[in-house]
C-alpha positions in Angstrom: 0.0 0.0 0.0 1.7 3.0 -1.3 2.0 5.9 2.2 -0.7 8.9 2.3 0.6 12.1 1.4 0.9 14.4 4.5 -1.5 16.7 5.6 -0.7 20.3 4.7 -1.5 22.6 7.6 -4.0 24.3 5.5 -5.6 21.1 4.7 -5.6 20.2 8.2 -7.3 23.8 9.2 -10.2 22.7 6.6 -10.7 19.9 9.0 -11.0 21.9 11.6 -13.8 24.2 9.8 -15.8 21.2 8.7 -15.6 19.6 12.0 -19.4 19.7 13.8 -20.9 21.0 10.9 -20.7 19.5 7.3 -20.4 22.9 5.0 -20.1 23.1 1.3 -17.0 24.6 -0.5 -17.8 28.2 -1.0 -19.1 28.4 2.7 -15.3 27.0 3.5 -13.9 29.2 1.3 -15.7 32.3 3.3 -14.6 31.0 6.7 -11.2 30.9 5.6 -11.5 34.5 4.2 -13.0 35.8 7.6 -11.2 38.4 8.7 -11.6 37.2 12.0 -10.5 34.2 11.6 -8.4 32.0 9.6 -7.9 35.2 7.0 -6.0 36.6 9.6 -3.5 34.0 8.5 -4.2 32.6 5.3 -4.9 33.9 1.6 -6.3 31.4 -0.8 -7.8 30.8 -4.0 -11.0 29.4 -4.1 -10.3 27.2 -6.9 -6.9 25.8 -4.5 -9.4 24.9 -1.5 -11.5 23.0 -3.9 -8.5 21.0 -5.3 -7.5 20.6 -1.4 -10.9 19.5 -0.2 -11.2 16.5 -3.3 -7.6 15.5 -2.1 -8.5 15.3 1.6 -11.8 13.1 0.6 -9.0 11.1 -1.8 -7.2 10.3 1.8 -10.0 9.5 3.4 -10.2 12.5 5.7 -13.3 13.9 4.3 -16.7 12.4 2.9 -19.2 14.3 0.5 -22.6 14.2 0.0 -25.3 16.0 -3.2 -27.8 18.3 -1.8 -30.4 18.7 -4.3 -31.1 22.6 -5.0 -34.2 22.3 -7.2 -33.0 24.0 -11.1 -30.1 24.4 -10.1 -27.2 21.6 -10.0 -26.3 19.8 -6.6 -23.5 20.6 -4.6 -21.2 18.8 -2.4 -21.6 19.2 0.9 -18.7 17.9 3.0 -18.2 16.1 7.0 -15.4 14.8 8.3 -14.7 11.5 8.4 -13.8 9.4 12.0 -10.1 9.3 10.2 -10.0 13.2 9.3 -11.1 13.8 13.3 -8.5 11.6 14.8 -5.6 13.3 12.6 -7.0 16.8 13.0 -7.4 16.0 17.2 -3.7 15.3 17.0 -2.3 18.1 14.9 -4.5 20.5 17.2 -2.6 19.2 20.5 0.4 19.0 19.0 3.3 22.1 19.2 5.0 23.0 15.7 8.6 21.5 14.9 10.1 25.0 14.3 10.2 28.5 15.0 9.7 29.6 11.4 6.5 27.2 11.4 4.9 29.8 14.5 3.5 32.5 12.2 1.6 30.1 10.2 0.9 26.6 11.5 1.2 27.5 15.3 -1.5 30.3 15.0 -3.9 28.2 12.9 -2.9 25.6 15.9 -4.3 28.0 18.4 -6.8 29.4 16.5 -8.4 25.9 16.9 -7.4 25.2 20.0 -8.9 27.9 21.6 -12.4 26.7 19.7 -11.6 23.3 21.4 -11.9 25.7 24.6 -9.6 26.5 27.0 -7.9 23.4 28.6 -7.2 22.5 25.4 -5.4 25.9 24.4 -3.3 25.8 28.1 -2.4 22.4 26.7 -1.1 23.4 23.2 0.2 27.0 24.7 2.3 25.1 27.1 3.8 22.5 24.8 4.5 25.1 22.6 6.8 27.5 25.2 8.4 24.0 26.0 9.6 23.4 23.0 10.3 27.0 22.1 12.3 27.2 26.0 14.4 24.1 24.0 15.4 25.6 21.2 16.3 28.8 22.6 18.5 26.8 24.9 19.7 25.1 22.2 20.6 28.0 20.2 22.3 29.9 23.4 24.4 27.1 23.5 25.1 27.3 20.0 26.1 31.0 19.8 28.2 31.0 23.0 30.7 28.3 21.5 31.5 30.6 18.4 34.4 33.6 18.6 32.6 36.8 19.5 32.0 39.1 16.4 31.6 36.2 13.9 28.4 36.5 11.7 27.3 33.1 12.4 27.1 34.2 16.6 24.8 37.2 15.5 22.6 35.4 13.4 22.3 32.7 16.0 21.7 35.9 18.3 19.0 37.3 16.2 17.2 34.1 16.6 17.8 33.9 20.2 16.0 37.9 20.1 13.1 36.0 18.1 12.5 33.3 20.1 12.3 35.6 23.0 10.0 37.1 21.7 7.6 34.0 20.9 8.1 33.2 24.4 6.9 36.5 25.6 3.8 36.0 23.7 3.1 32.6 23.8 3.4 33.6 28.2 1.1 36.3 27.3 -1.1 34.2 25.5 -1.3 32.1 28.7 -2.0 34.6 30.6 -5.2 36.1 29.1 -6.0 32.3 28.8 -6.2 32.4 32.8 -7.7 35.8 33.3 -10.5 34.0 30.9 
């Protein structure tokens, strides 16, 4: 059996938006749009999210059904399948891999998570600063072994400055999480 393509994050966010409610494409393709939402993070073209939405029924992730509309043709209206749940639970709980993968995957991570409601948000938020915690160790330790001066040091220190700062607003994040 050949392996199943991975998940794109976006893929996996579209999971997320048909979970609890089965929706049809262009009603997915304004959620990802809202401005107060998903859009925040993400611009797509409509005819991209339909290509994405027929490969996530091809995995098995999502399942379609017509709705009859009288004249007019029938349309697809889409639910998630028990497989596309138990791989969207996971990728919901779980913290990104990388710092560069925070401004997209992490925040549609949280996005969700904080639908999921809140214990499952604390649980994400403090994965997350563990990780990040980690690396920035990681990276200290890195910079501090080179000669003072070298380039490589201050681009190591320019990450250690941006991780810092993910940490300060992941904490931040966990604190209006408690004040909630």
């Amino acid at each position: 059996m050949p392996a199943q393509k991975q998940a794109l994050t976006i893929e996996l966010a579209l999971l997320g938006l048909v979970r609890g409610q089965s929706l049809h494409p262009y009603e997915l393709f304004q959620q990802v749009q809202a401005r107060d939402g998903l859009g925040c993070i993400w611009r797509i073209k409509q005819s991209h999210l339909y290509a994405m939405l027929d490969r996530l029924e091809a995995e098995g992730y999502l399942r379609h059904h017509l709705e009859i509309q009288g004249s007019r043709p029938p349309r697809k209206i889409f639910s998630i399948t028990a497989q596309g749940e138990a791989i969207f639970t996971e990728w919901v709980i779980t913290p990104v891999a990388r710092g560069r993968d925070m401004r997209l995957e992490f925040l549609a991570k949280y996005y969700f998570a904080r639908r999921e409601g809140s214990t499952v948000a604390a649980q994400l938020l403090a994965r997350q600063i563990d990780c990040c915690r980690e690396w920035l160790a990681e990276n200290d330790a890195k910079a501090i072994a080179l000669p003072e001066g070298s380039f490589e040091r201050l681009v190591l220190q320019y990450r250690s400055g941006q991780l810092q700062a993910v940490l300060a607003w992941l904490e931040g994040c966990q604190n209006s999480l408690a004040e909630v």
